[in-house]
N, C-alpha and C positions, 0 to 999 in steps of 0.2 A: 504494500500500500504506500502511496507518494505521500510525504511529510506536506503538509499547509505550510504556506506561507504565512508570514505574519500578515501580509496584506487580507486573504482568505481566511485566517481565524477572527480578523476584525470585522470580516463584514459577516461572519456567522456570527458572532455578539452581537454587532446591531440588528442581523434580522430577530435573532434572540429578544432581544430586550425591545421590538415593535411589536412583535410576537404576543409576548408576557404582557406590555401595559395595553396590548388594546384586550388582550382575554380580562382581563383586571377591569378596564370598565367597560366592556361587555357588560359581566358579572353584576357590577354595580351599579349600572345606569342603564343597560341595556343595549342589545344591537341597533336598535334604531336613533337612539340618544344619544349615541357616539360618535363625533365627527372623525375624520381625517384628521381635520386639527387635535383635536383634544388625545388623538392615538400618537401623535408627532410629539406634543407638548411633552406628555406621560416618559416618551421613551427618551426625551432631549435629543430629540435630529430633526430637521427639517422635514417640511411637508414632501418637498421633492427627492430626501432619502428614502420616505414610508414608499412614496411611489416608485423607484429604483427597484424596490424588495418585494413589492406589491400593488399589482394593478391595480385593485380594489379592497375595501373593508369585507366585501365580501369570501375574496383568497383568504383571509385568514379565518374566515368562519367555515371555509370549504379546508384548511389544515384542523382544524378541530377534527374535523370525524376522519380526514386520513389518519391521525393519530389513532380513532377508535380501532381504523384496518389494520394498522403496523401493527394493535397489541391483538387483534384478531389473530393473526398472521404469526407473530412471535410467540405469543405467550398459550392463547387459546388451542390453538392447533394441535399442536406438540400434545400437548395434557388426552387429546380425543381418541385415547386407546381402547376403549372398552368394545367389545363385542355386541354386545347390546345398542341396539338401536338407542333408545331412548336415554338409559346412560349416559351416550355422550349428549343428547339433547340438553338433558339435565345439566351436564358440566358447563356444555355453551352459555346458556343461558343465568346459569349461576355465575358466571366470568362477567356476561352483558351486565349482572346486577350490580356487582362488585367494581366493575369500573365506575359505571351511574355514582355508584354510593360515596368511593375513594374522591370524584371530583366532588362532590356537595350538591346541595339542592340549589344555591344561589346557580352554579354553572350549568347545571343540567335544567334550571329553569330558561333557561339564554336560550337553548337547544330546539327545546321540547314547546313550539309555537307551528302557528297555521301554515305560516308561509315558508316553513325549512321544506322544500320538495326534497334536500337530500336523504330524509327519510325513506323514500319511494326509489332509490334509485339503486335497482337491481345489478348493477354493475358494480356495486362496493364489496369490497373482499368481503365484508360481514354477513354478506346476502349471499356469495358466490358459498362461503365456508358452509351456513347453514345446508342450503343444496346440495351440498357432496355427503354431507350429515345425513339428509334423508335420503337421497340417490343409494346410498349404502344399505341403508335401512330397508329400502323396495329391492334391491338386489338381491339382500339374505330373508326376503318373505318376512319381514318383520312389522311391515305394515296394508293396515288395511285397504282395500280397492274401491271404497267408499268416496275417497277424495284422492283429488290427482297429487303428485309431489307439491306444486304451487301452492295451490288449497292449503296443503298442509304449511307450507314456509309461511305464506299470506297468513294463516290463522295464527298460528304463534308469536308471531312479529307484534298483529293486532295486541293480540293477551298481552308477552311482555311489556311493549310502549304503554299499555292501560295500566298495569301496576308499577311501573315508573311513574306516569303520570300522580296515578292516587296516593304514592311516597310522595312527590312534590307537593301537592295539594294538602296533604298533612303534614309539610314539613319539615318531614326526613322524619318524624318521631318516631316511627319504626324500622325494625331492620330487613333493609329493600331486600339480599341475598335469601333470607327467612321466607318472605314473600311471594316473592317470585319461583324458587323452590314447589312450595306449595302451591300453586297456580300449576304451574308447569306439568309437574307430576300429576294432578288432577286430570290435564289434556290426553295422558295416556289411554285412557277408555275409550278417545276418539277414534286415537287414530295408529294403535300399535295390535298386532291381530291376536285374536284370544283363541 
């Protein structure tokens, strides 16, 4: 691997630290409440630095959830050993909770709004990983012919985001992994063959 340059480690600090203060008032003011300026001011560089690192306020709300697929990707994946279908369901999904939970209900309320289409967007490693999840699952006859693989990815996605959503709405005061666990497991009777 090629050593950085100092020039190249400097400017991965600044997009760092544009990065960090617009997620920060994001967080606290909201995506819509946050200018360009006030993400420039936060990180101390110029308006025309923010744009150098970032076309829009919205690149870095579209690096939010590539971070979701990096730990998809890293962390989630590797762990999805079990033979059983729904085991690993349960594991995915306990990860999806535990991340939710690790960032706070302030940041995951930033998220979790009408107009994030990237929720829908079947192209993110998180949607791809689920689908190989169930693909596996219809392979080893483990699930039932009642609903198609989609059906089943679309219905669980629903569930999870609705008990994330009801931990925001109650304010984190309980524990989202607990929850969503339960929920989840519940879903088995849908759609795992008996």
């Amino acid at each position: 691997m090629q050593k950085l340059t100092s020039r190249q480690l400097q400017a991965q600090k600044t997009k760092r630290k544009i990065y960090n203060a617009a997620v920060d008032l994001f967080n606290r003011h909201g995506f819509d409440n946050t200018t360009i300026e006030d993400i420039s001011r936060k990180a101390g560089v110029s308006v025309g630095a923010f744009y150098h690192y970032y076309p829009s306020k919205s690149d870095i709300y579209h690096e939010l959830f590539q971070k979701i697929d990096d730990f998809c990707e890293t962390t989630v994946e590797p762990k999805l050993t079990k033979e059983d279908f729904y085991e690993n369901i349960i594991l995915y999904f306990r990860h999806y909770a535990a991340y939710n939970s690790a960032r706070g209900t302030d940041a995951v309320k930033q998220l979790f709004n009408t107009l994030n289409v990237l929720f829908l967007d079947k192209n993110r490693y998180m949607f791809k990983l689920l689908r190989e999840i169930i693909r596996k699952g219809e392979e080893k006859n483990q699930l039932t012919k009642e609903m198609t693989p989609d059906e089943i990815q679309e219905f669980l996605m629903v569930v999870a985001r609705g008990v994330v959503y009801d931990w925001l709405v109650h304010d984190g005061d309980y524990d989202l992994e607990t929850k969503m666990v339960k929920y989840i497991s519940e879903m088995r009777y849908i759609f795992v063959v008996r």
